[in-house]
C-alpha positions, 0 to 999 in steps of 0.5 A: 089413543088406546092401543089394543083398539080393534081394526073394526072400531078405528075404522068406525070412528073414522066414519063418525068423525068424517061425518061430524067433520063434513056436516060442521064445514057445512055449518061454517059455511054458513057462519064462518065466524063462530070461534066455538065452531071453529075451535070445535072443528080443529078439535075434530081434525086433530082426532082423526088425524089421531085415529087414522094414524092408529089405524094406518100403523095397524097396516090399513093406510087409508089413503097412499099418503098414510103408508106409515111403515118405513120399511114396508108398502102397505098400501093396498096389500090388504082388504079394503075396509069396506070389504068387511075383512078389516 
């Protein structure tokens, strides 16, 4: 994950890779034994879970569980980011 990413952009691919993520579960639903859907599925997951780390340690916790820093609350001390001051 590249260090100096913005804010702006992390939160853009966590949009991109929740749809993506949704639409291939989707996807399974329908064909839940195919191994390259799958395969391509926990490649997804562990993106985001990549991502939204970098984006919680910026501190922006997405969710109540991503409060990263041991020795602070972040969570809900800044603007949500869709209020657009990300």
């Amino acid at each position: 994950m590249e260090q100096n990413q913005s804010m702006e952009t992390l939160y853009a691919k966590l949009q991109k890779l929740d749809f993506a993520i949704v639409e291939l579960a989707l996807y399974l639903d329908s064909y839940p034994d195919n191994a390259a859907a799958l395969d391509y599925y926990q490649k997804l997951i562990a993106e985001r879970e990549a991502v939204s780390t970098a984006y919680a340690m910026g501190g922006c916790p997405m969710t109540i569980l991503d409060n990263k820093n041991p020795n602070l609350w972040e969570w809900g001390q800044r603007s949500w980011p869709w209020q657009n001051d990300v």
